[in-house]
C-alpha positions as CSV (number, residue, x, y, z in Angstrom):
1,X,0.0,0.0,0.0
2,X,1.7,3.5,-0.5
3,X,0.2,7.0,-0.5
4,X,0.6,10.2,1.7
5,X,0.4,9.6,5.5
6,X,-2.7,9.8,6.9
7,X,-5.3,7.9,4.5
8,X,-5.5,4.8,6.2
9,X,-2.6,2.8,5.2
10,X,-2.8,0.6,8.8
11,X,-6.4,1.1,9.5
12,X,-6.8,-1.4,6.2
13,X,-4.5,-3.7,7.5
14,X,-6.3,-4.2,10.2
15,X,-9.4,-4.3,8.2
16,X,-7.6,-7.5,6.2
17,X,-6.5,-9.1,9.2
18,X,-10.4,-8.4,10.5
19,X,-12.2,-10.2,7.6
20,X,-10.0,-13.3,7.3
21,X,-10.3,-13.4,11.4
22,X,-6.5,-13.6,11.8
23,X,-3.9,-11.5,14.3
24,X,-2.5,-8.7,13.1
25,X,1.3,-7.9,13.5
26,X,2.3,-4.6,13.3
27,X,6.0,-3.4,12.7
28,X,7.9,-1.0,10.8
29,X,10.9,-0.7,8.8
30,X,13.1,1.1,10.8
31,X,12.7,-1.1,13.9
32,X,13.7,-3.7,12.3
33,X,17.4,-3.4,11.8
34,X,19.3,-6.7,11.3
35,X,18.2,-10.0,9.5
36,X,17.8,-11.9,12.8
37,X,15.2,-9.3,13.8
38,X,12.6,-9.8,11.4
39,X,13.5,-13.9,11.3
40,X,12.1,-13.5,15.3
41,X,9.2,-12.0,13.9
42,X,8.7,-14.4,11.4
43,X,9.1,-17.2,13.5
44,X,6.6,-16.2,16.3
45,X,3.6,-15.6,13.4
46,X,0.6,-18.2,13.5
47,X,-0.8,-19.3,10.5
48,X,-2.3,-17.2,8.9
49,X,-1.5,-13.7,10.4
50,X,-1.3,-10.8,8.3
51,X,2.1,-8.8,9.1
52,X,1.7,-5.2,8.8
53,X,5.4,-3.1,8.1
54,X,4.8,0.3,7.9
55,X,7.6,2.2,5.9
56,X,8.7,-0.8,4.5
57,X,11.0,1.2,2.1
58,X,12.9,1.8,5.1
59,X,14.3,-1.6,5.3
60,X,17.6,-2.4,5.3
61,X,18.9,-4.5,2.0
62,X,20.1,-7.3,4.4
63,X,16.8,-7.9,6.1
64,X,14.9,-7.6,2.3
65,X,17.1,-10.9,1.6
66,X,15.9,-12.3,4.5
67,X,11.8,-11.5,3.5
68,X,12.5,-12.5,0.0
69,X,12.2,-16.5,0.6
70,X,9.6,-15.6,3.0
71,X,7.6,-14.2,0.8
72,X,8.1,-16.5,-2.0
73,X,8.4,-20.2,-0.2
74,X,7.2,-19.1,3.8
75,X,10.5,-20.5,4.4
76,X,13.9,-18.7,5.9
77,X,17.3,-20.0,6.3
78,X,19.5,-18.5,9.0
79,X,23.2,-18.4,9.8
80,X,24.7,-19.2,13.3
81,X,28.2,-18.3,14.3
82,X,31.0,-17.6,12.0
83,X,34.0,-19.4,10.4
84,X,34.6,-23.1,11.0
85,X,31.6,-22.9,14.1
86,X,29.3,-21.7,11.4
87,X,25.8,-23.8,10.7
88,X,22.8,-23.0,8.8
89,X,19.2,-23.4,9.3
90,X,16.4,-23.8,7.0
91,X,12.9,-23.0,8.8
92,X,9.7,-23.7,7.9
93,X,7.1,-20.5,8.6
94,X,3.8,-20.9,8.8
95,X,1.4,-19.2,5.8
96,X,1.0,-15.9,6.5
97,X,0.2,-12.4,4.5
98,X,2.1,-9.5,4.5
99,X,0.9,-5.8,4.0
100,X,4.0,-3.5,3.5
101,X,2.9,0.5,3.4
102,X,5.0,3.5,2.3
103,X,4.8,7.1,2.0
104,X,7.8,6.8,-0.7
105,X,7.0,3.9,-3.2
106,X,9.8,4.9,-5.3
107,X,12.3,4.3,-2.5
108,X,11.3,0.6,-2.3
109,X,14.3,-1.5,-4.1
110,X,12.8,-4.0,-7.4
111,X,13.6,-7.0,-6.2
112,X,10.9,-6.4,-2.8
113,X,8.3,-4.6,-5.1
114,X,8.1,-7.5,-7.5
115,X,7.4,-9.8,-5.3
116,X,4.4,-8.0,-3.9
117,X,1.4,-9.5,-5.4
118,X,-1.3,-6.5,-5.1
119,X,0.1,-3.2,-5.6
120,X,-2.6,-0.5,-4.4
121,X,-1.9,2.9,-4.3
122,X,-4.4,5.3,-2.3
């Protein structure tokens, strides 16, 4: 959803997250400021809740890797330590949707934008 502040980006969220009688999550791009952040916040959804980021353009590149597979597979796959110690995860998310909104579309990167399936602009 983009458009100036004020028109109801959030309020339809929770309108979405009303008629298919799921939680919604609310967030926003600048709190969430390293990959492990948002896979917490991935990991604690139940299926089916709608995850709200307001100023989504405000996310940083590394955690828009992290929301990609997410998006695409409801999967993520995380990295633990470093160097020889160094394991990775693949996790399993439950089916959820997510409801980016932005004051700035043009500041959202391709790669995230594409793989929004509803662009609305109010």
């Amino acid at each position: 959803l983009y458009g100036p502040p004020g028109l109801g980006k959030t309020t339809l969220a929770g309108i979405i997250a009303n008629e298919l009688g799921v939680n919604l999550r609310v967030t926003s791009g600048p709190a969430i400021e390293r990959p492990g952040d948002l896979a917490a916040i991935l990991t604690n959804l139940n299926a089916g809740d709608v995850l709200f980021i307001d100023e989504v353009h405000r996310l940083p590149r590394t955690v828009e890797e992290i929301l990609y597979p997410a998006m695409e597979d409801y999967s993520i796959d995380i990295i633990t330590g470093k160097g020889q110690m160094a394991a990775s995860y693949h996790l399993p998310l439950p089916k959820f949707t997510l409801v980016g909104a932005t004051t700035r579309a043009g500041q959202l990167s391709a790669p995230l934008r594409d793989r929004f399936g509803v662009v609305l602009r109010l």
